[in-house]
C-alpha positions in Angstrom: 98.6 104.4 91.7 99.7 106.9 94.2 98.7 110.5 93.5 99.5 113.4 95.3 96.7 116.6 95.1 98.4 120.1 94.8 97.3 122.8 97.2 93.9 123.9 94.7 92.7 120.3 93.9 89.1 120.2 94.8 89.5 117.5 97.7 85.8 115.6 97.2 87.7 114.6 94.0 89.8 111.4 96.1 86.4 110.0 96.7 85.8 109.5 92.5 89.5 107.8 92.1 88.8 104.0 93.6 91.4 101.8 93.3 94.0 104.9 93.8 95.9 105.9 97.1 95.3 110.0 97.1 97.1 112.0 98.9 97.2 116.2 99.3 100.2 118.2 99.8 98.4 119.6 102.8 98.4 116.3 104.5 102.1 115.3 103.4 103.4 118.7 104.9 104.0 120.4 101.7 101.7 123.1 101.6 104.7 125.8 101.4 106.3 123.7 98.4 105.8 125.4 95.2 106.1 124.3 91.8 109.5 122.4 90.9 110.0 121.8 94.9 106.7 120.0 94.9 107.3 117.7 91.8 110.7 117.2 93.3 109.3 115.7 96.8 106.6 113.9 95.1 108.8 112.3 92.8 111.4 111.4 96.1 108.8 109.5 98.0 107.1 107.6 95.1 103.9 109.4 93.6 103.0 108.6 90.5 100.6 110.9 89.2 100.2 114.9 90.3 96.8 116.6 89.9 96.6 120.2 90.1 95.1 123.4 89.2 98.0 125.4 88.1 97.6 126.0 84.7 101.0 128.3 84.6 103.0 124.4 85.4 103.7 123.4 82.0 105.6 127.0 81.3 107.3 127.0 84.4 108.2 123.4 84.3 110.4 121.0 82.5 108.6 117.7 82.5 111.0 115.9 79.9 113.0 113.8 82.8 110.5 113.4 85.4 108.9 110.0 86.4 105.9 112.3 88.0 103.0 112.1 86.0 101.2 115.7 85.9 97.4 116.3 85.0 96.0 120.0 85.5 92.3 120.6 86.2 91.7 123.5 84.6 89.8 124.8 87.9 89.9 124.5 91.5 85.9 125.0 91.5 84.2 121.7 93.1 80.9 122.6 91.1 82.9 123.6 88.2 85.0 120.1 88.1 82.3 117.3 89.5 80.8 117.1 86.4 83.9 116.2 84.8 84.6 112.9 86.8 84.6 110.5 84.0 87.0 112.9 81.7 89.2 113.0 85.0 89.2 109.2 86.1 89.9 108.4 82.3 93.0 110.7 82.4 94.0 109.1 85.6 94.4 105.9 84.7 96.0 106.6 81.1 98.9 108.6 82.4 102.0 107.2 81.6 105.2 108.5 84.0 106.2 112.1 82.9 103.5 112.8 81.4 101.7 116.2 80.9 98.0 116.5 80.7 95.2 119.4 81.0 91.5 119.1 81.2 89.1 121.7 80.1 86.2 122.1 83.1 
């Protein structure tokens, strides 16, 4: 699965998703997208899956006819999310296209 790691995702996190091609915006020259713009230009070059810390995405998006799979960590604190790892790499691979999860950390 290809997923793409909005601008707060704790980055040590790629190293727990084996088997996955991870990405961050920073790296795919998106670190001025915002929001819808981001979903849009993941969506356009083929991510499956976006992980982020925005807990304000599901009221400011409409995730009903997107491909883009979206799972929010609910903080951008490595210490606060590494002892989440299994929750994480379970959401990961359950997502199904267009789907919107959240995980407590």
């Amino acid at each position: 699965m290809r997923i793409l790691f909005d601008h707060g995702t704790p980055a040590p996190l790629r190293r727990h998703l084996p088997g996955h091609s991870v990405d961050t915006a920073s790296e795919r020259g998106w670190a001025s997208l915002r929001n819808g713009n981001l979903l849009d230009e993941a969506e356009a070059d083929g991510y499956h899956l976006l992980i982020t810390t925005d807990q304000n995405m599901r009221y400011q998006q409409n995730f009903s006819n997107r491909s883009l799979a979206v799972l929010v960590i609910m903080a951008a604190s490595w210490p606060k999310t590494q002892p989440n790892i299994d929750a994480i790499r379970t959401a990961v691979d359950e997502m199904l296209p267009g789907e919107f999860r959240e995980i407590s950390v």
